[in-house]
Backbone bond lengths (Angstrom), bond angles and torsions (degrees), N, CA, C in turn:
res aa  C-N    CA-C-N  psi(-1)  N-CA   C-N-CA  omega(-1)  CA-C   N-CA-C  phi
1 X - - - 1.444 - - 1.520 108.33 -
2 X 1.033 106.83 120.75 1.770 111.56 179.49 1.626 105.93 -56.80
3 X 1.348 106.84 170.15 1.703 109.89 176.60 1.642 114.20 -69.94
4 X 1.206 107.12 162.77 1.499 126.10 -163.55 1.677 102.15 -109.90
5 X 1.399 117.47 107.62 1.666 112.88 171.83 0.861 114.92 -69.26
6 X 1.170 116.34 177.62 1.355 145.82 176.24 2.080 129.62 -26.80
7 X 1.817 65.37 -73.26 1.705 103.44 166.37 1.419 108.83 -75.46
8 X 1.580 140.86 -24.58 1.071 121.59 171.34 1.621 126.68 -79.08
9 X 1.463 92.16 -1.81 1.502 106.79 -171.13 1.637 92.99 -91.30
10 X 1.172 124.55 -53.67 1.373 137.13 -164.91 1.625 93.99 -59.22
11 X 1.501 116.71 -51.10 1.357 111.52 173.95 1.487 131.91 -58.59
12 X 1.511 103.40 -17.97 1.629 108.91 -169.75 1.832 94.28 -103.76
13 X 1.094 122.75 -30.74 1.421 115.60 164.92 1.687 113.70 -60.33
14 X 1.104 116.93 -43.39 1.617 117.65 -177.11 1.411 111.69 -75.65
15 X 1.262 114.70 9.86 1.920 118.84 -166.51 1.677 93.21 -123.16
16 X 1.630 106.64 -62.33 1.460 90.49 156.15 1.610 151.96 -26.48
17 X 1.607 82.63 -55.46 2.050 95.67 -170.89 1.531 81.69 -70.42
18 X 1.285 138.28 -29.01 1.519 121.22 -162.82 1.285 102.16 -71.80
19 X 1.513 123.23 -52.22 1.424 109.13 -174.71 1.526 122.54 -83.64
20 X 1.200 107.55 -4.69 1.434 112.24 167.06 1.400 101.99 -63.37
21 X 1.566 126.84 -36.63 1.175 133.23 -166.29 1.660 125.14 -64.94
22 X 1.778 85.54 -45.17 1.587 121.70 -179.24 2.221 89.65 -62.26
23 X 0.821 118.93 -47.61 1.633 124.77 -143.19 1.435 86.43 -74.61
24 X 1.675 121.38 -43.03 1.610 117.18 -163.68 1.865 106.77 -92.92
25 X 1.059 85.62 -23.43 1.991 90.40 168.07 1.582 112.33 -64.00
26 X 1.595 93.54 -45.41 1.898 100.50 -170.94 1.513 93.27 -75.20
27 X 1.361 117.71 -35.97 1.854 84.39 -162.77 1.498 107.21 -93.43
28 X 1.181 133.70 7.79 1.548 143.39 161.52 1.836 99.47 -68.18
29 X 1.036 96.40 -62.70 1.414 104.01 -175.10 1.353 113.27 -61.06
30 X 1.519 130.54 -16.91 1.500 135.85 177.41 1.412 100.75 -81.91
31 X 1.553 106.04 -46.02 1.517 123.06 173.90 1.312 122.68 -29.10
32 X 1.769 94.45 -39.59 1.846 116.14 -168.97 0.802 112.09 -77.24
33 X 1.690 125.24 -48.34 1.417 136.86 -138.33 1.721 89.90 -69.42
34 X 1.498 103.59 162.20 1.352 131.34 175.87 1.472 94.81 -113.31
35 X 1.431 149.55 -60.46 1.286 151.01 -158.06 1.464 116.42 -75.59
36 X 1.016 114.42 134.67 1.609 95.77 -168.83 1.767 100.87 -79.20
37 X 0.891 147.83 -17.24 1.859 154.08 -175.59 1.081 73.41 -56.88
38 X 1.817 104.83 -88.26 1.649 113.94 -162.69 1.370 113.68 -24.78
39 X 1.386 113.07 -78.42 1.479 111.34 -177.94 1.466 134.96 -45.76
40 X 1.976 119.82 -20.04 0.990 110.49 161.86 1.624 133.66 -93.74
41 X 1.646 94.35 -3.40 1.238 100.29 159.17 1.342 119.69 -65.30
42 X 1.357 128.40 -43.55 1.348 134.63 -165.42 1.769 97.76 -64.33
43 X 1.296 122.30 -39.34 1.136 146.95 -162.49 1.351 96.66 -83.31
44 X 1.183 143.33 0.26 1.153 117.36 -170.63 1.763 95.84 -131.34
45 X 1.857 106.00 -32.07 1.220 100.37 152.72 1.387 149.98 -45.87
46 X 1.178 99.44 -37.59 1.668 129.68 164.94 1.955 112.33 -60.62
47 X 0.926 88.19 -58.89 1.600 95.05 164.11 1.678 109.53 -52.16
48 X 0.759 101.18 -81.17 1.746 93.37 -175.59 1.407 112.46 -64.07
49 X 1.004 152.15 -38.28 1.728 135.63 135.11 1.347 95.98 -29.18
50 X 1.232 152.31 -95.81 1.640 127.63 -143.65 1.664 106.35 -53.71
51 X 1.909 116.24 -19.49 1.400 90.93 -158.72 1.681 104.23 -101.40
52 X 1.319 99.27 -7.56 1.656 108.97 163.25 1.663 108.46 -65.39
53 X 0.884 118.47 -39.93 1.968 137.61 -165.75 1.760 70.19 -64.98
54 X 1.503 108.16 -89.04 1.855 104.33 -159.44 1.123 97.03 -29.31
55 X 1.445 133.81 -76.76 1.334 135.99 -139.41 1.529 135.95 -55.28
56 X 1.681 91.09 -34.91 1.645 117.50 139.53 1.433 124.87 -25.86
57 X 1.453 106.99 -79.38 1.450 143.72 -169.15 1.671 100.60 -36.04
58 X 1.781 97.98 -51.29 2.023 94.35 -174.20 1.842 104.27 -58.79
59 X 1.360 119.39 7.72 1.525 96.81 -170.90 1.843 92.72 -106.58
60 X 1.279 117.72 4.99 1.086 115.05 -179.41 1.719 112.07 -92.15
C-alpha cells in the first residue's frame, strides 16, 4: 500500500469520529425505543456505523 497523506489522514479521522458518532447516537436511541421495529432499526444502524468505523480503521 503506498503512503497515506496528510489530507487522507485528516479525511479518514473525520469519517471515523462520524461513525463512531452515528454508532453511540444509534445505540442510545435503540436503548430508548419502546417498539421492537424501532429499536431494531436503531440497532441495526449502529451496527453498520461500528462496521463502517472498523473498515476504515485497516487503512490506518
Amino acid at each position: 500500500m503506498s503512503d497515506i497523506s496528510i489530507l487522507d489522514l485528516q479525511n479518514l479521522r473525520h469519517l471515523i469520529g462520524g461513525y463512531e458518532n452515528s454508532h453511540c447516537k444509534m445505540t442510545d436511541y435503540a436503548s430508548q425505543a419502546q417498539d421492537p421495529e424501532v429499536k431494531k432499526l436503531f440497532q441495526d444502524a449502529a451496527d453498520s456505523a461500528m462496521k463502517n468505523k472498523q473498515e476504515l480503521m485497516k487503512f490506518l
